[in-house]
N, C-alpha and C positions, 0 to 999 in steps of 0.2 A: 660242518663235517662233510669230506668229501670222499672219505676212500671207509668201506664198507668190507673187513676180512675176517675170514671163517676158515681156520685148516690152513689149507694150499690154496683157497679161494680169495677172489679180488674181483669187488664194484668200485669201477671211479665211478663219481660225482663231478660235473663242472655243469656251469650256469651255462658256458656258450662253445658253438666247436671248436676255435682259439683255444679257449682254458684246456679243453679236453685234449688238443693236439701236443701242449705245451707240456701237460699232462706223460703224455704216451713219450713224449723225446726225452724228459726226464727219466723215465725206468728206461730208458734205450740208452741211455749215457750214463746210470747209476746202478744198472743194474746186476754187474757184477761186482760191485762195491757190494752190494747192498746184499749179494747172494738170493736173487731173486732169478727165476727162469721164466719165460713167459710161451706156448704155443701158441702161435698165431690161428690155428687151425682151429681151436676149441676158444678166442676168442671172436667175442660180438658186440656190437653196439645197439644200444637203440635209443631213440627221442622221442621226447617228451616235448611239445609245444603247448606254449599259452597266448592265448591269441589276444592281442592288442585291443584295449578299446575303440581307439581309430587307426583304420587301415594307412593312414601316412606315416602312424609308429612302427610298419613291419618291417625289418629288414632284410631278409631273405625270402622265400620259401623253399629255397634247396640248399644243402651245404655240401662241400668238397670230401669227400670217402676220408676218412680216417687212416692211418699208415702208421705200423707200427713195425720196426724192424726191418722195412723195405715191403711189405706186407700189407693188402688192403683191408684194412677189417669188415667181413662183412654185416649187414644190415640185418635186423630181424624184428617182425612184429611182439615176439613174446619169448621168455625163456627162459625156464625155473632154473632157479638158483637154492640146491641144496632143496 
């Protein structure tokens, strides 16, 4: 399960920020099909990391901003949903 909706509300889900970007250009390319509207203003992102057994399994520890619409999604530590 990766998309979490309530109302007019939407959580993605994705394992990595790849899925998640692949994600966001999907509803950027569907989503007047789909009659979805999105404000990038009132959207955020946040991560969740799981730290490796050994540190030669880490692959990043930074990832590239999120862009949705031409729009950088920002960053946040916390932030009620409903």
């Amino acid at each position: 399960m990766n998309i979490l909706a309530y109302a007019d509300d939407i959580v993605l889900l994705a394992p990595a920020w790849r899925a998640m970007q692949a994600f966001l250009v999907i509803r950027e390319n569907h989503g007047d099909i789909l009659n979805i509207s999105c404000n990038a203003n009132k959207t955020v992102r946040m991560e969740f990391h799981v730290q490796p057994r050994r540190r030669s399994q880490i692959v990043s520890d930074s990832f590239p901003q999120l862009t949705l619409c031409s729009f950088y999604i920002k960053y946040v530590d916390s932030f009620k949903y409903l």
